[in-house]
N, C-alpha and C positions, 0 to 999 in steps of 0.2 A: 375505576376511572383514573386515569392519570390525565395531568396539565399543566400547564405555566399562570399560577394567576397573578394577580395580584389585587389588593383588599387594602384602600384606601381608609383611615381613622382607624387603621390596622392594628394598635396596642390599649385602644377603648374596650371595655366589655364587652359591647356588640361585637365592634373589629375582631378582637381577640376568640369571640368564640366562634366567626365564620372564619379566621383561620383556621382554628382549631378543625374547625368542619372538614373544610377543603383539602388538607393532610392527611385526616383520616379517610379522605378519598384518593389517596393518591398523587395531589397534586404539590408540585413544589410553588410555593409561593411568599412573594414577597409583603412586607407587612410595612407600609408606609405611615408615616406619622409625624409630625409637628414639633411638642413640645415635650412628649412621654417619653424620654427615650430610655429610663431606667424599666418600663413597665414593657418597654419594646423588649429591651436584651432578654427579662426576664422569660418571656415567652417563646423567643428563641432558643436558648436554654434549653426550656422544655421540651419544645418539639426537633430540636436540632439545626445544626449550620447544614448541615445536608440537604433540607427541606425547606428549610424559612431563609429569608435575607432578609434585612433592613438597610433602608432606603428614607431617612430624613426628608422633609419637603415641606416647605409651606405653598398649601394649594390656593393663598390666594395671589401667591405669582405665578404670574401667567406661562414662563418658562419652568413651571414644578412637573407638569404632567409631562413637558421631553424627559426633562433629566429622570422621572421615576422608568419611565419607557426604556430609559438606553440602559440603565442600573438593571433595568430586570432581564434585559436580552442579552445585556454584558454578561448577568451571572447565569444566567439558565437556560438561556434563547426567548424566542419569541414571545410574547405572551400569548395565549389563547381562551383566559376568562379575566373579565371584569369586574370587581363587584366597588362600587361607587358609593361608601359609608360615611365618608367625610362630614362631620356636620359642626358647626356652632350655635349656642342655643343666647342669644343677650334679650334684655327685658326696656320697651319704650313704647309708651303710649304712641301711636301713629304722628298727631301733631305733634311731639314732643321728639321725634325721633330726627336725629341730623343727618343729613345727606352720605356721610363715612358709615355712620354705625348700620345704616340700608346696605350702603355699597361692598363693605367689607362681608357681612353675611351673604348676599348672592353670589359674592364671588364663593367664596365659601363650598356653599352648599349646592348652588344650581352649576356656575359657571364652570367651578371645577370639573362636573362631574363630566360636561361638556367638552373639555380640554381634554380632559383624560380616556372619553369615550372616541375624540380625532386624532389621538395619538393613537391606540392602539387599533382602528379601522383598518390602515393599509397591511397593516401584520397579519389580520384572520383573514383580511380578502386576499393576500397572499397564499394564506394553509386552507382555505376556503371554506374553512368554519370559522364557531367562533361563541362565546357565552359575555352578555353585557348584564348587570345585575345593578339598578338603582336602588337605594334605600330611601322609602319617603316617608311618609309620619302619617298618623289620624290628621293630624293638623291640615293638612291639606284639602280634606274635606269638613272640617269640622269650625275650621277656624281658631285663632286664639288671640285673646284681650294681651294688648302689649308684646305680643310677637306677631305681627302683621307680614311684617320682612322674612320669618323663617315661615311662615304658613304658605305663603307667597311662592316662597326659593321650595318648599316640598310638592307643591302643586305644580309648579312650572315643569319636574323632572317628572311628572306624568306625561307632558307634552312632548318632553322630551325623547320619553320613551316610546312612548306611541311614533315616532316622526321618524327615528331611528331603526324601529321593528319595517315600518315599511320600504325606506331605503334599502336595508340589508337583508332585507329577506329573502331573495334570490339567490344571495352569497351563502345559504345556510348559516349568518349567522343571525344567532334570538336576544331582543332586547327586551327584558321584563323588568317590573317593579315590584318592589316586596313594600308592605306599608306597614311596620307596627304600631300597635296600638302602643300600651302602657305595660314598657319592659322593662324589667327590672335593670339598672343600668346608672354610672354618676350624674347623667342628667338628670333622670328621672328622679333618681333621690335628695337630689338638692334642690327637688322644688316639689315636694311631697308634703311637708310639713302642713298639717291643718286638712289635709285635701284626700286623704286615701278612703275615708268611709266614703268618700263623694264618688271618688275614682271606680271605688268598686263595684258601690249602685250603678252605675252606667254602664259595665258592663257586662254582660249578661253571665261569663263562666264566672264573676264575682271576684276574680284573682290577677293579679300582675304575670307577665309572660315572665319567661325567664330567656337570657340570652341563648342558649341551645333552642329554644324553639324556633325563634327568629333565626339561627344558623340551618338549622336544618331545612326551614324552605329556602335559603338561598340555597344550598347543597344540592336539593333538589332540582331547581332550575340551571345549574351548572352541569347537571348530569345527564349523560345519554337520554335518559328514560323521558326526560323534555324538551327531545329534539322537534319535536311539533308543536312546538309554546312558546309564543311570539307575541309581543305589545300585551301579555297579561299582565293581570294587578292582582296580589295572592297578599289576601289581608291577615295579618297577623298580628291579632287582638282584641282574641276573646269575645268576638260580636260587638264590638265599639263602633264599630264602623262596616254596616252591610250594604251589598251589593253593589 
């Protein structure tokens, strides 16, 4: 497989291991990110200038998703995969939660993914494919005490997704969502404390995912072999969350 992608919270654990995925498939791609930018280089590094770019952005402004758009076709042309990881995780009882700390996580984690999925539309109905890949949580179905706002913002990019698969389906191009369960990764470990024999009883393979797992079903739906997989939901965690 070769392609142009790009992989938004691109130098996070997750980020960083569906880059890694997506290279090993061939694909040059750009690795956007926020505030990491020492964990960014390092991973470039790794995998090469030849393959990876970086591209700074805070996606909760609204003008983040042109400028990663034009940074990525300035350096490698078009893009023709998506995958949508951005996320922030903050902790507030619902009544207790202000108007900003709501508003800053949806931008975040739904709206971005939104901007960044209208930015690169006219590009794949251009090449007349195309790969959109959202990242959402168990939370979205599960719920969770004191993150209402990010339960919310992961649920919403189900809708999104689905709404998306059927506009663009004609175009050949496929809009799916990947959902993990409990992946090993910084969020997840900073708020583990007290909570992992709970974690594990709930789910049924008994163990935390590890980021390569989670990379490898986006890989998968970025790949030829899922050219016929459209508005699915490929759960990834361990039976936490079935059907």
């Amino acid at each position: 497989m070769t392609g142009i992608a790009i992989v938004t919270g691109g130098a996070g654990s997750l980020g960083a291991a569906i880059v890694r995925e997506l290279v090993s498939r061939g694909c040059q791609t750009v690795i956007a990110f926020r505030s990491n930018g020492d964990a960014a280089k390092r991973l470039q590094d790794e995998l090469g200038s030849e393959l990876t770019h970086l591209v700074m952005a805070d996606l909760a402004d609204r003008s983040a998703a042109e400028h990663i758009v034009a940074s990525t076709t300035e350096r490698f042309g078009a893009p023709t995969i998506l995958v949508n990881n951005a996320g922030v995780m903050t902790e507030s009882l619902a009544q207790d939660m202000a108007d900003d700390v709501w508003d800053t996580l949806i931008d975040v984690n739904l709206s971005s993914a939104f901007r960044m999925s209208r930015a690169v539309i006219p590009e794949m109905l251009a090449a007349g494919s195309g790969r959109i890949v959202n990242i959402s949580s168990q939370a979205a179905y599960r719920g969770s005490v004191g993150r209402a706002h990010y339960a919310a913002a992961k649920a919403g990019l189900l809708g999104l997704t689905f709404s998306l698969a059927k506009e663009l389906g004609t175009s050949a191009i496929t809009v799916n969502v990947v959902v993990p369960g409990r992946i090993e990764s910084e969020m997840v470990s900073s708020r583990m404390d007290g909570k992992v024999e709970q974690w594990l009883d709930s789910t049924p393979l008994g163990r935390l995912g590890t980021p390569q797992e989670l990379a490898s079903a986006v890989g998968y739906l970025t790949s030829p072999q899922a050219s016929y997989i459209t508005g699915a939901v490929l759960h990834v965690g361990g039976g936490l969350v079935m059907g």
